[in-house]
C-alpha positions in Angstrom: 15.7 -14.4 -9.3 16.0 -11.4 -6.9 13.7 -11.0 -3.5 13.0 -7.5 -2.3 11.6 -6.7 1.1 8.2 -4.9 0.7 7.1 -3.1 4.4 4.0 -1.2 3.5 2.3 0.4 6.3 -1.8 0.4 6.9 -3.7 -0.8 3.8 -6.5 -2.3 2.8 -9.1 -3.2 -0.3 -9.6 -0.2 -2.8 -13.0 1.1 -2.4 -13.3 0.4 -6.5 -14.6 -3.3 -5.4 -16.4 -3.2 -2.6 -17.0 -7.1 -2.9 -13.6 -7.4 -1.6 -14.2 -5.7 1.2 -16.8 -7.8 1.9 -14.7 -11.4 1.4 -11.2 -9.9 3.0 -12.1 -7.8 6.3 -14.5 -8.8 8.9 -17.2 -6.0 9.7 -15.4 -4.5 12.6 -12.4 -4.5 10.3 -14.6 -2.8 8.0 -16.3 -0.4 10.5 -12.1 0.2 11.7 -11.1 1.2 8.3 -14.1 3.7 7.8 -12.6 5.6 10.8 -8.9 4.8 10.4 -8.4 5.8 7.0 -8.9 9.5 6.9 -7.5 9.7 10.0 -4.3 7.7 8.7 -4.1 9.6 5.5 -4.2 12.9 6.8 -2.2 12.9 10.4 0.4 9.9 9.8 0.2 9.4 5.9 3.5 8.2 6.7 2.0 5.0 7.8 -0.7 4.6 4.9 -0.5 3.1 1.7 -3.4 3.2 -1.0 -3.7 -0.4 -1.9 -3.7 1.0 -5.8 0.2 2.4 -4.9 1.4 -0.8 -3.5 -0.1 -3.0 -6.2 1.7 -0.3 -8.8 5.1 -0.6 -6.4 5.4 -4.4 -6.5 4.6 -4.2 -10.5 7.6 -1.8 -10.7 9.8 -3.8 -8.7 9.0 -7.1 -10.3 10.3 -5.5 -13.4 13.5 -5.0 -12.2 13.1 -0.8 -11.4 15.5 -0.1 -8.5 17.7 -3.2 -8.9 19.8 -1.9 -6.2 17.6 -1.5 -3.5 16.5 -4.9 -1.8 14.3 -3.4 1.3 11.5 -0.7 0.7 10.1 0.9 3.7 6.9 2.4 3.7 7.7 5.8 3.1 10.2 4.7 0.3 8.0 3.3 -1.7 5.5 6.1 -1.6 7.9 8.9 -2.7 9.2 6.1 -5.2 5.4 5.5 -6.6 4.9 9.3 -6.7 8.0 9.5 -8.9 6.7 7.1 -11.6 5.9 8.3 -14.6 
């Protein structure tokens, strides 16, 4: 067994299921996210993460892609998940 070091940056509950939203953020968590997002994916998308990437990210890694790397930084694991096939 392996442990790797996932440091994602701002994320939060994919607006697929918005019953999630509901049961994991309060509402002024809510009422942040509708006015941090775009303002966090378009100025400092360095600090960002799609909820769908990260879940895709930690799949990838489970299976044992990039065995050599232990510690993924946010902006790793973005240009890592846009290289996935």
């Amino acid at each position: 067994m392996k442990a790797h070091t996932v440091r994602p940056a701002y994320f939060f509950p994919s607006k697929k299921y918005p019953q999630d939203r509901l049961n994991q953020r309060s509402a002024f968590l809510r009422g942040f996210d509708v006015i941090a997002t775009p303002l966090f994916s378009t100025f400092i998308s360095h600090l960002y993460t799609p909820v769908e990437d990260l879940g895709r990210f930690c799949v990838e890694v489970a299976k044992g892609r990039w065995p050599d790397q232990q510690v993924f930084m946010n902006t790793d694991m973005r240009k890592l998940v846009k290289e996935l096939p």
